[in-house]
Structures are given as structure tokens and as C-alpha cells.
VOVEX-383755 format. One record per residue (C-alpha): residue number from 0; residue in three letters; x, y, z. Coordinates in steps of 0.1 Angstrom, whole numbers, padded with zeros to 4 digits. Each point is the difference from the previous one (the first is absolute). Layout:
! VOVEX-383755
+-----+-----+-------+-------+-------+
|   i |  aa |     x |     y |     z |
+-----+-----+-------+-------+-------+
| NUM | ALA |     X |     Y |     Z |
...
+-----+-----+-------+-------+-------+
END
This chain:
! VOVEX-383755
+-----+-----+-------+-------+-------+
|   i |  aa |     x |     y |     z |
+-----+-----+-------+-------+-------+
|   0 | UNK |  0537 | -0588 | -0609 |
|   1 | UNK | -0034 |  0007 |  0008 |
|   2 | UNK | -0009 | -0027 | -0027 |
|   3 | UNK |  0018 |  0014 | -0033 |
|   4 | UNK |  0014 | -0026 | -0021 |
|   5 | UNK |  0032 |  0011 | -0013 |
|   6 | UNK | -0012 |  0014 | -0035 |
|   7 | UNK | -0020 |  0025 |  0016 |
|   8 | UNK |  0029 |  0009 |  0029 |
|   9 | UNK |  0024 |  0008 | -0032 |
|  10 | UNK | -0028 |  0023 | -0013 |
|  11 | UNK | -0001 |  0018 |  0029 |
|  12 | UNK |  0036 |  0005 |  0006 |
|  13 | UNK |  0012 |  0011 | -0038 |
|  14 | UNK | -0021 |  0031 | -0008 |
|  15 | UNK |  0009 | -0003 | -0039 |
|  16 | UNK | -0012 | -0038 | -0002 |
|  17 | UNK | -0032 |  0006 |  0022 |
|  18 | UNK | -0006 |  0030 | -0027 |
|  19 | UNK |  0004 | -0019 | -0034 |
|  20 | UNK | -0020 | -0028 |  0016 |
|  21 | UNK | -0033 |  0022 |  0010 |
|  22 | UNK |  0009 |  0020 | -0035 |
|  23 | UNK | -0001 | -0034 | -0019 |
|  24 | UNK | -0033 | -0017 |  0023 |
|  25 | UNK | -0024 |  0032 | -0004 |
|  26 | UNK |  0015 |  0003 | -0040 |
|  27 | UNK | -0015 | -0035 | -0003 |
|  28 | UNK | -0027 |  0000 |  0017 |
|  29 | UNK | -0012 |  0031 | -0019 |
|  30 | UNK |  0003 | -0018 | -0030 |
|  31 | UNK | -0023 | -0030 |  0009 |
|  32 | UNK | -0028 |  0019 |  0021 |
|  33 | UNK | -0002 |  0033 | -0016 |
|  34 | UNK | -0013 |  0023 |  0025 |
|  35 | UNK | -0014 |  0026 | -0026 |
|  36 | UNK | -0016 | -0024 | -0026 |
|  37 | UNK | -0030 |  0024 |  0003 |
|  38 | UNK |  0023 |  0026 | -0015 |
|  39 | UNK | -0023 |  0024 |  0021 |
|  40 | UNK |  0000 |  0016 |  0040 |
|  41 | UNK | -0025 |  0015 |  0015 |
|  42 | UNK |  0014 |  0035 |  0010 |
|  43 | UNK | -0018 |  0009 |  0029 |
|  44 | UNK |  0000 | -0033 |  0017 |
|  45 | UNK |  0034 | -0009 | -0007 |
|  46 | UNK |  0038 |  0006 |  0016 |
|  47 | UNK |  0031 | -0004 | -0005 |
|  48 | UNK |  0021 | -0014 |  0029 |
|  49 | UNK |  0037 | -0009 |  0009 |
|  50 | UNK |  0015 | -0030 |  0019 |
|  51 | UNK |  0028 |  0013 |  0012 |
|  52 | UNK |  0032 | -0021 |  0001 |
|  53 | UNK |  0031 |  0017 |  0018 |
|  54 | UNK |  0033 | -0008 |  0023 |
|  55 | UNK | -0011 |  0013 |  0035 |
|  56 | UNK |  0019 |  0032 |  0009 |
|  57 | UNK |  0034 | -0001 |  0019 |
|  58 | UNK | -0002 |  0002 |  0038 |
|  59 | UNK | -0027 | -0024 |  0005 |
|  60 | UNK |  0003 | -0032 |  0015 |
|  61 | UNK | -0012 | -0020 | -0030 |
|  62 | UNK |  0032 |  0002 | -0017 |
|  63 | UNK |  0002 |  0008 | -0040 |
|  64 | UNK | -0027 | -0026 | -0014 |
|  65 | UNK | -0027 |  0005 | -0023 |
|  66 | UNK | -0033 |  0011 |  0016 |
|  67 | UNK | -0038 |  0011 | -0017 |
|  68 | UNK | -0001 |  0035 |  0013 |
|  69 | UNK | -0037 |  0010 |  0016 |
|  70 | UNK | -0016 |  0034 |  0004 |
|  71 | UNK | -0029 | -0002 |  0037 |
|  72 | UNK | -0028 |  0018 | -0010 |
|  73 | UNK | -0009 |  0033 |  0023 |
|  74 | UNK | -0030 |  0005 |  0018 |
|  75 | UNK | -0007 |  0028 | -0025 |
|  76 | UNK | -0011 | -0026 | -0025 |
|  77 | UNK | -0019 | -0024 | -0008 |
|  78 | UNK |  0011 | -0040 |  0016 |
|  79 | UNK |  0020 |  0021 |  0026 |
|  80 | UNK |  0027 | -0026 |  0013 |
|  81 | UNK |  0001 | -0023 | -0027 |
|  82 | UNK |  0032 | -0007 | -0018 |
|  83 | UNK |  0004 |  0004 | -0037 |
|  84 | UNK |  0016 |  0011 | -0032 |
|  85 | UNK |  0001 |  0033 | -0014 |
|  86 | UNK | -0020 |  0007 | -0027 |
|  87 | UNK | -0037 |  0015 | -0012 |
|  88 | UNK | -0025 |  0007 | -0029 |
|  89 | UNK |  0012 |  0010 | -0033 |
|  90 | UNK |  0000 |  0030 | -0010 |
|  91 | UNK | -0012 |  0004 | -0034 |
|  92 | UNK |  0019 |  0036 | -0010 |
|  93 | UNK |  0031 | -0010 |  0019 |
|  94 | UNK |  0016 | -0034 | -0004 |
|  95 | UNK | -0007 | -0006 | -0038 |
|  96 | UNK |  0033 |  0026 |  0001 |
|  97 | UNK |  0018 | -0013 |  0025 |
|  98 | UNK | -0006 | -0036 | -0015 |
|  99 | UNK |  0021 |  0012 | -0030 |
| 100 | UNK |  0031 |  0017 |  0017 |
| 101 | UNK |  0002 | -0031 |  0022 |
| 102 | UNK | -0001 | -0022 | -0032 |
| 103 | UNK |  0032 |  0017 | -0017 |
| 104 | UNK |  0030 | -0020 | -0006 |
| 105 | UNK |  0019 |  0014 |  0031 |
| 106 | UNK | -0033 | -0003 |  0025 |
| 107 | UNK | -0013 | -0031 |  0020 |
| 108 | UNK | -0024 | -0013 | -0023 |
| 109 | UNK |  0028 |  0005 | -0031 |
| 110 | UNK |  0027 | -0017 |  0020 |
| 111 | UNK | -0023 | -0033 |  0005 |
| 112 | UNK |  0015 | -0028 | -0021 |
| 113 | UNK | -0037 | -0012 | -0017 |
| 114 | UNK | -0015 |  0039 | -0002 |
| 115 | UNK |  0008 |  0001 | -0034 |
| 116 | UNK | -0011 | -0032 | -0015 |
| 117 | UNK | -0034 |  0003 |  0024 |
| 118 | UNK | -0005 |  0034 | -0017 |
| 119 | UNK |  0005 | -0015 | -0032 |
| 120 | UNK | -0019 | -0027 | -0001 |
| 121 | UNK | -0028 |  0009 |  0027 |
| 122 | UNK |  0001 |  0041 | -0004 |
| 123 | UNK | -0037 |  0003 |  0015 |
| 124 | UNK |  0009 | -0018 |  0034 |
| 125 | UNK |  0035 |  0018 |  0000 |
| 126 | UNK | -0017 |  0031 |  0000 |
| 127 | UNK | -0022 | -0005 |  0028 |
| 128 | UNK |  0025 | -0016 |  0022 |
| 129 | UNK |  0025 |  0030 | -0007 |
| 130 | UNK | -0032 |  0023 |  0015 |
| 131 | UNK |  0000 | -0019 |  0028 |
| 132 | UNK |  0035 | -0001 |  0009 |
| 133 | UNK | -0001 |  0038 | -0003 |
| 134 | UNK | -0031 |  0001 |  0027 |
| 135 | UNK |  0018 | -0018 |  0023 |
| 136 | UNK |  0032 |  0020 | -0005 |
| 137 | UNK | -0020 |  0033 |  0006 |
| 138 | UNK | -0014 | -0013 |  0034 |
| 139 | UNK |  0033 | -0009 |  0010 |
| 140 | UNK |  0009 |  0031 | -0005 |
| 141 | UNK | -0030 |  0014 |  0020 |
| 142 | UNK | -0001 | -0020 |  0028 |
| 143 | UNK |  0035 | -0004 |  0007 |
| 144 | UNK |  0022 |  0016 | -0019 |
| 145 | UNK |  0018 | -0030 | -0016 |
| 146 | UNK |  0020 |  0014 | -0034 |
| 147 | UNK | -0020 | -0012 | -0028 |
| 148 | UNK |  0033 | -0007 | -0018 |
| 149 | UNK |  0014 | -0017 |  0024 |
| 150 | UNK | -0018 | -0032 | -0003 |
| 151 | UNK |  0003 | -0028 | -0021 |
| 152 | UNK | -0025 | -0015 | -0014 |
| 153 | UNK | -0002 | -0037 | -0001 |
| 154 | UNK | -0034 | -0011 | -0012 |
| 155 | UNK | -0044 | -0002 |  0008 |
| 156 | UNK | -0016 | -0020 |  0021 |
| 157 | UNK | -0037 | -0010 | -0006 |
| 158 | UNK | -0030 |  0024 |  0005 |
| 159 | UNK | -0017 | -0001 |  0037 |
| 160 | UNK | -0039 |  0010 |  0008 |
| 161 | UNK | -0002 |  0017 |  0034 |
| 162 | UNK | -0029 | -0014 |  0022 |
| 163 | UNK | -0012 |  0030 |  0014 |
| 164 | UNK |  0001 |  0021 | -0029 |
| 165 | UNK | -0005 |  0007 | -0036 |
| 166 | UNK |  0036 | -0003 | -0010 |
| 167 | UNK |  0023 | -0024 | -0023 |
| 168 | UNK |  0036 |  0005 |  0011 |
| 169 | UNK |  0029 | -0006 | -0024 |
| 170 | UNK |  0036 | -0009 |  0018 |
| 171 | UNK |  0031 |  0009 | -0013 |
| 172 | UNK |  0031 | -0014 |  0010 |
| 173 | UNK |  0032 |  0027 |  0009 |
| 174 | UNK |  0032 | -0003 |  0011 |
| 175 | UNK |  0014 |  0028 |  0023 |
| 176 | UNK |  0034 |  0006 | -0012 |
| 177 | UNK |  0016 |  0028 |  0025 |
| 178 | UNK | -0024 |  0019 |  0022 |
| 179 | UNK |  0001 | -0011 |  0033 |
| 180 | UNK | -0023 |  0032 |  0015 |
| 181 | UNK | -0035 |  0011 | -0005 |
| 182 | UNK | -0024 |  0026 |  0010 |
| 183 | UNK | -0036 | -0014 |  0002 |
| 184 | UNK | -0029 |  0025 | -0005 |
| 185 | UNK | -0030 |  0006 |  0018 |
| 186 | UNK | -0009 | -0032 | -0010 |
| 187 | UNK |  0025 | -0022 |  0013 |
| 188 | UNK |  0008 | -0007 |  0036 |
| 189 | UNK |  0034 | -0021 | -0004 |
| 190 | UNK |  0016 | -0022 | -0026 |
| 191 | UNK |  0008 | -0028 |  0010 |
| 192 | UNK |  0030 | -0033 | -0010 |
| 193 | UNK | -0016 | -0033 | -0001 |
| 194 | UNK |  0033 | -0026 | -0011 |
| 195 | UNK | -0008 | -0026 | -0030 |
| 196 | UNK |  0017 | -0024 |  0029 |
| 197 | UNK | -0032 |  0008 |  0022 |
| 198 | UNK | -0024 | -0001 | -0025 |
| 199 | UNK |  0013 | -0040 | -0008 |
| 200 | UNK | -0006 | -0010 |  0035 |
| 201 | UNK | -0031 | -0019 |  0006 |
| 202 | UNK |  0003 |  0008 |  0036 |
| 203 | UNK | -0009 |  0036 | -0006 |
| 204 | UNK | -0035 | -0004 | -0017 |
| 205 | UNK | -0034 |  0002 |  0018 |
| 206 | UNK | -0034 |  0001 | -0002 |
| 207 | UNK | -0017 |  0034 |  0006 |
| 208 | UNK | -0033 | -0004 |  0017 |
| 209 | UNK | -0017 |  0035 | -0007 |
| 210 | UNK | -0037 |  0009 |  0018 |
| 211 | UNK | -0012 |  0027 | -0024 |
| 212 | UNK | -0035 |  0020 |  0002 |
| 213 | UNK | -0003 |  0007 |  0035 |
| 214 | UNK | -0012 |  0031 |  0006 |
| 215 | UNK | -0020 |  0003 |  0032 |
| 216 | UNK | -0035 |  0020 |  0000 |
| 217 | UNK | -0001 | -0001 | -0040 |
| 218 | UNK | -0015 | -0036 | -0003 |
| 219 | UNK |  0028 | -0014 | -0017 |
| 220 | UNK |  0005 | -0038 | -0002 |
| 221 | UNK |  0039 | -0009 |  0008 |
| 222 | UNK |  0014 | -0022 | -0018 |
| 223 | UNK |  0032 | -0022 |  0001 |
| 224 | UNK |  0023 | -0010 | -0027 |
| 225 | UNK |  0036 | -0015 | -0004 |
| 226 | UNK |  0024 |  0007 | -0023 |
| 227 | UNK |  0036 | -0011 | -0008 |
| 228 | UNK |  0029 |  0023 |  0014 |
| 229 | UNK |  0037 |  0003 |  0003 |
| 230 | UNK |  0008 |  0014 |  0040 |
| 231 | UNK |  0032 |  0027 | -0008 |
| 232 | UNK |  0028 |  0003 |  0026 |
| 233 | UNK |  0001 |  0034 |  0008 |
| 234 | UNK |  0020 |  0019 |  0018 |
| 235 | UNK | -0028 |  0016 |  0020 |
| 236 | UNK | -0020 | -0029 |  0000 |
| 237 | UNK | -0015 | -0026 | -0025 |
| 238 | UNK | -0019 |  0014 | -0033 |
| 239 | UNK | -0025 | -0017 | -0017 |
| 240 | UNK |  0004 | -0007 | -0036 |
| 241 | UNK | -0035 | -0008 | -0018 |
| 242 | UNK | -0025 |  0004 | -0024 |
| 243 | UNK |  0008 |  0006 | -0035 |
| 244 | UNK |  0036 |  0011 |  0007 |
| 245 | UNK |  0010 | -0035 |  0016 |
| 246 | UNK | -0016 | -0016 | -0031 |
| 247 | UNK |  0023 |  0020 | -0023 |
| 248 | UNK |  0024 | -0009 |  0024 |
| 249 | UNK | -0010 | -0038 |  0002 |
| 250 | UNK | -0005 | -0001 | -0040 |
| 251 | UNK |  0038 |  0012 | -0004 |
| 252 | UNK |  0014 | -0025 |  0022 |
| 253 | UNK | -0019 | -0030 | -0016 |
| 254 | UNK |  0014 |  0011 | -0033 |
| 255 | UNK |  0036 |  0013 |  0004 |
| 256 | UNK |  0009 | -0026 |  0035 |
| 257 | UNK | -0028 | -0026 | -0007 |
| 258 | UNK | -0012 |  0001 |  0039 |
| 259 | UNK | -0033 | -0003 |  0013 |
| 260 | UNK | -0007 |  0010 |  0032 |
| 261 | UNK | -0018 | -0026 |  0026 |
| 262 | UNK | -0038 | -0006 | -0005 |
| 263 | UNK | -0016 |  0025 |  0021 |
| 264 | UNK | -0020 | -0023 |  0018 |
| 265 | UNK |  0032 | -0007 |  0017 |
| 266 | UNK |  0014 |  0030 |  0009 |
| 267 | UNK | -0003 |  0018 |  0032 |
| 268 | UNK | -0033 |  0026 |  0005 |
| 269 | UNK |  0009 |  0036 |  0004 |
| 270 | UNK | -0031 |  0021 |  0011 |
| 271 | UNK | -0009 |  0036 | -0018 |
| 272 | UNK | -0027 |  0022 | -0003 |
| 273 | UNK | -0011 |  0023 | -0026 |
| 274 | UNK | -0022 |  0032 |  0013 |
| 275 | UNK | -0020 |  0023 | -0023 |
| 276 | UNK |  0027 |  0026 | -0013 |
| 277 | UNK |  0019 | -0032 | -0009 |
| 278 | UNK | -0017 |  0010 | -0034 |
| 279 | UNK |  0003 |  0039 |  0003 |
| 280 | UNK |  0031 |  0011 |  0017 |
| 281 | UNK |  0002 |  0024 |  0027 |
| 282 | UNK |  0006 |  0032 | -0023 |
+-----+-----+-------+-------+-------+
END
């Protein structure tokens, strides 16, 4: 089966034991790495993010299995086409409050089986995490109108630093418990189901050879770069998953399946291009 060992093809096929596992795995994890031990964020170069987890909606061919649920970027922003997570800066006058309703006892931080020793014992860290939780939730809810109550929360990943820009990007791990719908904004183009299944099959990963810089008559120097990628199975053709959100992605299979995907020396080349509004959008 594509390569999963039986462990992993019972984790995939019993949502409630796949969800204590990654509840239990980030819990630990936590605990030994400590994502905040600088007890401080920088506001303005810092979001808040969500990996989505969720069943795939009925009617589809992929049947009812667990899936990381993807917004495409429109061309109205900036990295038009690339897949990722929703999620954005803080906002200093906003999530501070919505970090507090999300951490009562009936709310997704409340209901996590360590949130109340963590806040106890590390209170500083608890805090910030809660902040950025309620970042990510509030994107959701902008960008594609997921219910900010209707996700489970199941733990953090580590902080990524974006290449291109100024920005340290927090994950956050949610469970999607009912909705099935959304309505992307202006920023979104499409959501999109990548299965868990997929994502543990070497066969799908590639290596994304991107030519970058060329911009005729402005004396620019092209350059040409690979980087690691997961090639989607869409319905409308294959997306590209790369970048910081396939790291995420990567960093939350290593931990919660143990897998490592081929070296990318290996893997087969897939040729891109990035223009100049690559960084700009097409607003």
C-alpha cells in the first residue's frame, strides 16, 4: 500500500486513534523543543498559521480518509499559485482577545488534555501560543470561511523563516470536525484535499527546478535553483506543493508517521518559473 507499514495504515483508517496519536506526538515534542523559549514574537514579522487536518467531503472519489486541507493562492496576491495554509501576521489589538475566549474550558485550546498543566507550569509560552492559535483561527475565517469553533485543536509545530521575506511563521495544528464547505475570499482561488495516504508515498515527491530573475530588457541575471516538492493529484491537473508549506508539511510527517521522503537528488525534475509579480501579486 503505497509503502505504509501497518502502524501507519491503522492511523489512517481510525480517525480517533490517528487523533490521540498526533495529540500525544506534538504534546511531546512541545515539551522537549520548546518553540517559545524566547518567551517573545516579533509582531510585525510574525503569523500565525493552520495545518489543516480534515475527512475529504462526501461525493468525491477519495472516499472518507483523512486529508491536510490546502487553500491556492489567487493571482491577486502575492506567490500567486502556490499552495499553502491559512494564516497571517498578528494582530496586536485583536487576537490577545480572541486568544482568551479560545482558551476557556469549553474552547479548543481548553479542551486539549496538557493546556492546563502547560499554562501552569510555562504560563509565558502558553500565552503566546494561545495568540497564535487565535491568528490563525481569524484567517481561517477570512480566507475561507472555516467556523473558528469548529476545529479542534491538536498541537504546534515548530517556527519556519520564509526565504523571500521578512517573516517567521508559527503552524498550528487543527482538526476540521464538521464543515465540509467553504467560501474562499478574494484571496483564494480553490481549496484543495491532499490525502495523508498521498502524502506517505515516495512516488509523489519531486524536485522543483525554478529559473527565477529573468526579466528581459531590465539586466537581470536568471538564476536557477531546486527545491524539494510534493506533485498533488488534482482533479484539474497536478498542484505543486512547496516552499515553506511542504516543510510544515514534511516536518509533520517525520514527527507524527516517522517518514522521510526520498533524497531529492533522486527524485524526478519538474521545471517552473518565477516572473516578477511572483513577489507583488497582480492587484
Amino acid at each position: 500500500m503505497f509503502g505504509v507499514d501497518q502502524i501507519k495504515t491503522q492511523l489512517l483508517e481510525d480517525k480517533s486513534r490517528l487523533l490521540d496519536h498526533v495529540i500525544h506526538t506534538l504534546g511531546v515534542r512541545l515539551g522537549q523543543e520548546n518553540y517559545y523559549s524566547n518567551n517573545e514574537i516579533e509582531w510585525g514579522t510574525s503569523a500565525g498559521v493552520v495545518m489543516l487536518l480534515g475527512q475529504n467531503p462526501a461525493g468525491t472519489d477519495l472516499g472518507a480518509e483523512p486529508c491536510i486541507v490546502l487553500n491556492k493562492r489567487s493571482l491577486k496576491v502575492k506567490q500567486p499559485g502556490d499552495l499553502c495554509f491559512p494564516g497571517g501576521r498578528m494582530a496586536p489589538h485583536i487576537d490577545p482577545y480572541l486568544a482568551r475566549l479560545f482558551s476557556l474550558p469549553f474552547a479548543s485550546l481548553g479542551l486539549l488534555r496538557f493546556w492546563g498543566n502547560w499554562k501552569k507550569h510555562h504560563s509565558r509560552q502558553a500565552k503566546l501560543m494561545s495568540i497564535l492559535w487565535a491568528t490563525g483561527l481569524r484567517e481561517c475565517l477570512e480566507e475561507m470561511r472555516l467556523n473558528p469553533f469548529g476545529l479542534r485543536f491538536l498541537g504546534p509545530l515548530p517556527p519556519q523563516s520564509l526565504v523571500m521575506f521578512r517573516r517567521t511563521i508559527y503552524p498550528m495544528v487543527g482538526w476540521i470536525k464538521r464543515q465540509k464547505r467553504f467560501f474562499p475570499n478574494w484571496e483564494v482561488e480553490k481549496v484543495l484535499y491532499v490525502p495523508l495516504r498521498d502524502l506517505l508515498n515516495p512516488n509523489y515527491y519531486g524536485r522543483y527546478r525554478l529559473r527565477m530573475g529573468n526579466n528581459p530588457g531590465q539586466g537581470r541575471i536568471e538564476s536557477i535553483r531546486d527545491f524539494p516538492c510534493f506533485l498533488l493529484q488534482a482533479q484539474n491537473g497536478k498542484e505543486i506543493l512547496w516552499g515553506a508549506t511542504y516543510r510544515i508539511t514534511i516536518d509533520f510527517l517525520e514527527s507524527v508517521f516517522d517518514f522521510r521522503p526520498p533524497a531529492i537528488a533522486t527524485r524526478t525534475v519538474i521545471e517552473g518559473a518565477l516572473d516578477e509579480t511572483y513577489l507583488t501579486g497582480n492587484r
